[in-house]
Steps between C-alpha positions, in 0.01 A plus 500: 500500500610451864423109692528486853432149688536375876566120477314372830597116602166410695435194723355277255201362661373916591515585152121548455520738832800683327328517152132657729688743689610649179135510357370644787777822531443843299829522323422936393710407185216641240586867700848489397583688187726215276383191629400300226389128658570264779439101534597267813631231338531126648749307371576101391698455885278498731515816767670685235312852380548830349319768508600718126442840453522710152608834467549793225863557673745441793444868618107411543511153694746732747288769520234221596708380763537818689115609461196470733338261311822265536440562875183451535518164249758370755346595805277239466742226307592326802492137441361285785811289685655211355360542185829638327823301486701796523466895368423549180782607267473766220591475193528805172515460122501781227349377259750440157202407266162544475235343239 
């Protein structure tokens, strides 16, 4: 198993604005062959999310990220101005251990 997460630092008070502008986008990811799940994830801080995605392997989250459906899934994933902090920052894990 493959995790890939972008750790986005949001203004605080447009959270709820952050959190519907990722209801409202078409992320493609059920067209992608070894994508398993994905959850935007708010955490204790305020302005602090992550959006998580689960994959069979390394090799299919890449293939993901240089497919159509990536483009078209981030054609549209502009955020509206001043609602991030800064750019989101990526982050990989294999996974060591499953249960």
């Amino acid at each position: 198993m493959f995790i890939a997460m972008n750790r986005f630092r949001v203004n605080p008070e447009r959270g709820s604005e952050f959190e519907e502008h990722w209801r409202q986008r078409e992320t493609y990811l059920a067209e992608v062959p070894g994508f398993r799940a994905f959850a935007l994830l708010r955490g204790d801080e305020p302005g602090e999310y992550i959006s998580h995605s689960t994959w069979e392997t390394r090799a299919a989250f890449e293939a993901w990220t240089k497919s159509e459906p990536f483009r078209k899934a981030h054609a549209q994933a502009h955020t509206p101005e001043g609602v991030l902090v800064g750019p989101p920052r990526l982050e990989t894990f294999e996974a060591v251990l499953e249960h």
